[in-house]
C-alpha positions in Angstrom: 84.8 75.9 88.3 84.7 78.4 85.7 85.1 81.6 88.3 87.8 79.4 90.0 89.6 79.0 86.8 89.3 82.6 85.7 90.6 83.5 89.3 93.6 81.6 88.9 93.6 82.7 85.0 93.7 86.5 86.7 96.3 85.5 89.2 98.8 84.3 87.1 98.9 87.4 84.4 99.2 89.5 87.5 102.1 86.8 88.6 103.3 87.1 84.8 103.4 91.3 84.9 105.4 91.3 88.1 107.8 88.9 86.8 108.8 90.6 83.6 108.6 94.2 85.4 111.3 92.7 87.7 113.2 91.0 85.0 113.5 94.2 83.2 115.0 96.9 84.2 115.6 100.8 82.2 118.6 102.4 83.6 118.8 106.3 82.8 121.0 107.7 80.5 124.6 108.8 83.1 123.1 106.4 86.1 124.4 103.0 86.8 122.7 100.6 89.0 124.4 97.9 91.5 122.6 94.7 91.4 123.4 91.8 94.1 122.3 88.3 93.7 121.6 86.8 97.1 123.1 89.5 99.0 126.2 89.4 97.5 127.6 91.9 94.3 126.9 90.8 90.9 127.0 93.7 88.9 126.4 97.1 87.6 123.7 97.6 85.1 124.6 100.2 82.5 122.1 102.9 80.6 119.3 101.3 78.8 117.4 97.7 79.2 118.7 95.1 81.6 117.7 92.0 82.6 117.6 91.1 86.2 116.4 87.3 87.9 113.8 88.4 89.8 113.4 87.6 93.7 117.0 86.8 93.5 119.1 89.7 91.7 118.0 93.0 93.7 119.5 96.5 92.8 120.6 97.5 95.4 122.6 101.1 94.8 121.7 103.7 92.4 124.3 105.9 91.5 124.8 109.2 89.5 127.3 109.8 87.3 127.2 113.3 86.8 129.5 116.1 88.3 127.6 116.9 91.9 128.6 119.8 93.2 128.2 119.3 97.6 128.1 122.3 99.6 130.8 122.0 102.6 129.5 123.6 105.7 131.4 127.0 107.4 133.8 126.1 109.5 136.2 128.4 111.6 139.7 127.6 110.9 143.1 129.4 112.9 145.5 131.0 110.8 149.4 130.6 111.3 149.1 134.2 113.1 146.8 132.8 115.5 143.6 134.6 113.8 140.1 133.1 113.2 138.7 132.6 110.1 135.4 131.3 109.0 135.5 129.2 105.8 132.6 128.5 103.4 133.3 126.6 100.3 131.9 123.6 97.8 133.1 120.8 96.5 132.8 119.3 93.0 132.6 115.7 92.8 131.8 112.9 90.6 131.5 108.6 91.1 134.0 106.9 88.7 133.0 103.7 90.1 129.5 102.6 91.1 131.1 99.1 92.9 133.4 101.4 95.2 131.5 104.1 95.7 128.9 101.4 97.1 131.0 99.4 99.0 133.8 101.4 100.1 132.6 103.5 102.3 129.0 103.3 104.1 128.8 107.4 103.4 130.9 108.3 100.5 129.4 111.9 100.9 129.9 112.8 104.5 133.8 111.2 104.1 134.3 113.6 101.5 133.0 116.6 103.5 134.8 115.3 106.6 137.9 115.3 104.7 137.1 118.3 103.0 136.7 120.2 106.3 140.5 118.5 107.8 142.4 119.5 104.8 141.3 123.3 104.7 141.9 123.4 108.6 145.4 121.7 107.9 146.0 124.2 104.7 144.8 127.6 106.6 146.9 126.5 109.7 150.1 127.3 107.3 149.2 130.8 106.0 148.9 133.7 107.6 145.9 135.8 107.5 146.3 138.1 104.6 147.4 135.3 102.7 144.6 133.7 102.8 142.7 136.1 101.0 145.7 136.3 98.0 146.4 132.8 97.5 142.8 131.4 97.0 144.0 129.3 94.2 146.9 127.6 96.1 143.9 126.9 98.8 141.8 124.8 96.4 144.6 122.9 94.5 145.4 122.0 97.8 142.3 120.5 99.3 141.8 118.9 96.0 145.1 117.1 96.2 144.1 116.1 99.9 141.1 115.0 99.1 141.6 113.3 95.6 143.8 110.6 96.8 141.6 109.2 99.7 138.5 109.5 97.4 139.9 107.0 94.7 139.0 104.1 97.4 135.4 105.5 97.5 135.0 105.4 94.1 134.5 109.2 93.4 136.8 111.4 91.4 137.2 115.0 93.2 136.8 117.4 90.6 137.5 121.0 92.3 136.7 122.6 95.5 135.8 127.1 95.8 136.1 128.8 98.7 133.1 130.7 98.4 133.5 133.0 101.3 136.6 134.5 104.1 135.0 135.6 107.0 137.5 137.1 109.6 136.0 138.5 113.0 134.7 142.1 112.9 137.4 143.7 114.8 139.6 142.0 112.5 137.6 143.7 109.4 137.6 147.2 111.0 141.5 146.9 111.6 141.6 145.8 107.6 139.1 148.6 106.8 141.2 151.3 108.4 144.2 149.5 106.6 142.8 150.4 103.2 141.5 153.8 104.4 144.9 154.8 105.2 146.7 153.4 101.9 144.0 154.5 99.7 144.6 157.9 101.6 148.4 157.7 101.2 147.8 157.1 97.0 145.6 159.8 96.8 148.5 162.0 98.8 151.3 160.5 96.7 148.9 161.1 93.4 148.5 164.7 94.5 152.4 165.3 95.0 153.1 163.8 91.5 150.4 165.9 90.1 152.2 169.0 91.7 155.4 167.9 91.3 154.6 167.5 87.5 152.6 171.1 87.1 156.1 172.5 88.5 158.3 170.7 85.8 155.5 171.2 82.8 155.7 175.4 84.7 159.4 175.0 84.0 159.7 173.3 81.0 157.1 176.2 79.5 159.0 178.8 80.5 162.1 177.3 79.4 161.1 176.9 76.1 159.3 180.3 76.4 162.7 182.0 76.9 164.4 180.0 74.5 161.6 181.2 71.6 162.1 184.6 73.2 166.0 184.8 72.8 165.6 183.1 69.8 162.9 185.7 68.4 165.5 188.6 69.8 168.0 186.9 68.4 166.6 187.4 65.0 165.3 190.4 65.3 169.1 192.0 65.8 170.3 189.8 63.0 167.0 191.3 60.5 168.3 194.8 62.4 172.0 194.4 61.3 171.6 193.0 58.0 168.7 196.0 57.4 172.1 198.4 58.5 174.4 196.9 56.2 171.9 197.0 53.7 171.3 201.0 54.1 174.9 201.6 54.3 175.7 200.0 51.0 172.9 201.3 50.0 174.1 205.1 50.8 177.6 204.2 50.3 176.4 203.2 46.7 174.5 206.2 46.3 177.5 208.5 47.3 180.1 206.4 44.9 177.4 207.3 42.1 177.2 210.8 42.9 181.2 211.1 42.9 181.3 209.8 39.3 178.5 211.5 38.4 180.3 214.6 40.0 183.6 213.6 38.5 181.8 213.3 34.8 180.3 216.5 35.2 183.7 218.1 36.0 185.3 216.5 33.0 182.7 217.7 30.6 183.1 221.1 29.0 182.3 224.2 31.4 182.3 221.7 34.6 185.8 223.0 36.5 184.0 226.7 35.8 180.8 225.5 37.6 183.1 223.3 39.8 185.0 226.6 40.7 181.7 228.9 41.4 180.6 226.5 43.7 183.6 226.0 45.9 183.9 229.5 45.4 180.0 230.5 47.2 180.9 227.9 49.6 184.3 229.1 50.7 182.1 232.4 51.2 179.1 230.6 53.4 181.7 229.4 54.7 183.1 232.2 56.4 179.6 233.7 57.0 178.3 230.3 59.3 181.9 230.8 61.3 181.1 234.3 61.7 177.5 233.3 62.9 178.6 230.3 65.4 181.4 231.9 67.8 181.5 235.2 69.8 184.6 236.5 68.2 184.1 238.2 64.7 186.2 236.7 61.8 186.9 238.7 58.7 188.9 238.0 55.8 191.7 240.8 55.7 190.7 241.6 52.2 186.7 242.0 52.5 186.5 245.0 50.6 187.6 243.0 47.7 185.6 240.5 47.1 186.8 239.8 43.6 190.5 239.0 45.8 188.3 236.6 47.5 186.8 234.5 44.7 190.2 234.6 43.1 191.8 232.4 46.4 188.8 230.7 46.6 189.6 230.1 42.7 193.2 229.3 43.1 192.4 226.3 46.1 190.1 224.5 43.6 192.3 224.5 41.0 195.5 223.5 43.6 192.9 220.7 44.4 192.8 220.1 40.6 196.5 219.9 40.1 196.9 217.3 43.2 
């Protein structure tokens, strides 16, 4: 009797264990747990301890709550130019209600990446192919819109969608690649032009300005040329005023006019000698022999000179 009671002693602490393990229940921290009671929804369990009937409440979805990035699989959409194009892209998404999310669709996951796939077929069917690679952003805003408004039913919140990767065919990319060759070719021949058309105005411009310093320069010099003439002229024409009242004080002082006289007097006489000297015809005063007759007109002009 004593095993048999320890037995059943044994039996119900096991019972007793399992109970309260499935009576409580520790949700993690951004999970929330659907429980149903008899098949049916009774609630969510939030994070922390929760308290379940056990054998009747059952939890029956587990959800996270965090942002879950899905990967959408390539795809090969047509372009409004009748072009294909593979499409690889993911999808950020996040359950805003655990009760929908279980019960409003039987895959809340593959509806997404269904829809996913429909809208970026339905958006890359309007665009043409070089489009497609500018307006990325456009691309996403619109399968996000798409997808956003069928989602809510499920229960998830669509955060943001990438295209990761444009994959046009290969003839496709060599007809792009030869694109770019030829307008990265025809900036390097528009670079080089500008670059020669500039050397030829910066050649100009240079030699412009050379010649205007050089004029300029010239300029200056004949002005520094003229005002040194007009300097030396005063300069002799002061000189020569001096001498002619330094001459006519002389003259006035006493025994000038006799000096005066003797020199007009041996220059009347060199006079005549130079004239004789510098033509082929021989002058002579008629009175040579006197040269006392000759002082004495040479005399009588400087003192006619004297009287005027």
């Amino acid at each position: 009797m004593e095993l048999s009671f320890g037995s059943v002693s044994l039996l119900i602490f096991i019972l007793a264990v399992v109970f309260v393990i499935k009576t409580i229940q520790v949700v993690p921290q951004q999970h929330a747990w659907v429980v149903e009671r008899l098949g049916k929804y009774h609630a969510t369990l939030g994070p922390g301890l929760n308290i379940v009937v056990p054998f009747i409440d059952r939890v029956s979805y587990k959800h996270v709550l965090k942002e879950i990035p899905l990967d959408v699989p390539p795809q090969v959409c047509i372009t409004k130019d009748n072009t294909q194009l593979q499409v690889d892209g993911i999808l950020y998404f996040q359950v805003t209600d655990p009760k929908l999310a279980s019960y409003g669709s039987s895959n809340y996951i593959m509806a997404i990446t269904q829809l996913a796939q429909t809208t970026l077929r339905s958006v890359i069917g309007r665009m043409e192919l070089d489009k497609t690679f500018e307006e990325r952003d456009h691309i996403n805003t619109a399968v996000v819109s798409a997808i956003d408004d069928s989602a809510a039913n499920w229960g998830v919140k669509v955060l943001r969608y990438e295209i990761k990767d444009l994959t046009p065919p290969q003839e496709i990319l060599h007809a792009m690649q030869a694109q770019i060759t030829a307008e990265r070719e025809k900036r390097a021949l528009i670079a080089a032009s500008e670059g020669r058309k500039q050397e030829q105005i910066n050649i100009a411009t240079g030699e412009r300005e050379a010649a205007i310093a050089k004029s300029e320069g010239e300029k200056q010099a004949a002005i520094n040329r003229a005002q040194g003439e007009a300097s030396a002229i005063l300069s002799i024409a002061d000189a020569t005023a001096e001498a002619i009242r330094k001459t006519a004080a002389a003259i006035q002082s006493p025994g000038g006019a006799d000096a005066v006289n003797l020199k007009v007097a041996e220059q009347y006489v060199n006079a005549f000698g130079e004239l004789a000297r510098t033509n082929n015809t021989l002058i002579l005063p008629a009175n040579l022999g006197d040269m006392s007759s000759l002082i004495a007109t040479a005399m009588q002009v400087v003192k006619t000179q004297q009287k005027a």
